[in-house]
C-alpha positions in Angstrom: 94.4 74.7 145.2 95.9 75.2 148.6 94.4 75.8 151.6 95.6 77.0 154.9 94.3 78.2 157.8 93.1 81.9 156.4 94.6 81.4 153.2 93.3 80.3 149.8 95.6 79.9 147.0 94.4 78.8 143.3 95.3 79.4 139.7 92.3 80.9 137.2 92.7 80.7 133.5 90.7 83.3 131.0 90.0 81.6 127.4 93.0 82.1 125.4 94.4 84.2 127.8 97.5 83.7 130.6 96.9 82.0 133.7 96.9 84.2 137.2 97.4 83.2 140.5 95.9 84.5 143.4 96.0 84.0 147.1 93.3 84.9 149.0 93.6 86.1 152.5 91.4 86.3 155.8 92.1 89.5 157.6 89.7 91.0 160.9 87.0 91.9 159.1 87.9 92.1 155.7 89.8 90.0 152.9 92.8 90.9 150.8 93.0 88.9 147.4 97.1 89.4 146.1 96.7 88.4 142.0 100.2 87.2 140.5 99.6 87.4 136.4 101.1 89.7 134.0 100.0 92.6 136.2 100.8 91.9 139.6 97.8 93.7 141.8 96.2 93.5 145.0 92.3 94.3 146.2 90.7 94.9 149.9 87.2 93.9 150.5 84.8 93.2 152.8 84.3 89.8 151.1 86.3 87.4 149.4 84.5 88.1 146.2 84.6 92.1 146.9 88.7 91.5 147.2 89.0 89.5 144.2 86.9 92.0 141.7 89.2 95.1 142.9 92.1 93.0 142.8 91.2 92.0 138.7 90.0 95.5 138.2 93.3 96.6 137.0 93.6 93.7 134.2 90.1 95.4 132.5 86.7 95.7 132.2 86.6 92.6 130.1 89.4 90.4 131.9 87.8 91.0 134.9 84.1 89.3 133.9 86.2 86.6 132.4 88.1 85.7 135.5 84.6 85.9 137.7 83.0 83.4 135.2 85.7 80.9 135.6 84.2 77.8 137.0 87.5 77.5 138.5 86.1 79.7 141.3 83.9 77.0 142.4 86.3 75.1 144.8 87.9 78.5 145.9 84.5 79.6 146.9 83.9 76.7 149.0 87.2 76.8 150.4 86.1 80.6 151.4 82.6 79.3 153.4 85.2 76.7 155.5 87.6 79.6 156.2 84.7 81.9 157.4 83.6 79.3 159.5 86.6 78.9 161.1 86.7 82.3 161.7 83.7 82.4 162.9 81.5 84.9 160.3 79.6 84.1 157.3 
C-alpha cells in the first residue's frame, strides 16, 4: 500500500477472483476512488467508503460485498483517518 499526501493506493483480492487496484483520492469535500481490475471504473463520494462502493458498483451486486469484506481494507482505512487528519475533517 502507498501512501501520499491525499492519495491511498492498495490492491484488494475477492476469493478466487482477480486482484483490483484502486487509488483512493482526497478531493475538497469529497473523495474519488479510481478501481483498475478487469473493469476499469471510478466512484465520487462524500466519504472514502461512499467512493469505493460506487466505484465497485459496476463489477456487481456480489463482487462488490466481496471486495468491502476484504480485511485488506483494514490498513487502507487507517491510512484514510491520517489523510483526513491532514486535511483537517473527520
Amino acid at each position: 500500500m502507498e501512501v501520499a499526501r491525499s492519495t491511498i493506493e492498495f490492491t484488494l483480492t475477492a476469493a478466487g477472483g482477480p486482484a483490483i487496484h484502486v487509488r483512493m483520492r482526497r478531493l475538497p469535500a469529497r473523495w474519488l476512488a479510481e478501481v483498475s481490475g478487469p473493469v476499469p471504473t471510478a466512484g465520487l463520494g462524500g466519504s472514502a467508503r461512499q467512493a469505493l462502493t460506487a466505484a465497485l458498483q459496476p463489477l456487481g451486486d456480489v463482487a462488490t460485498r466481496v471486495f468491502l469484506a476484504d480485511l485488506g481494507l483494514l490498513e487502507p482505512s487507517i491510512a484514510v483517518l491520517e489523510v483526513e487528519a491532514m486535511h483537517g475533517s473527520a
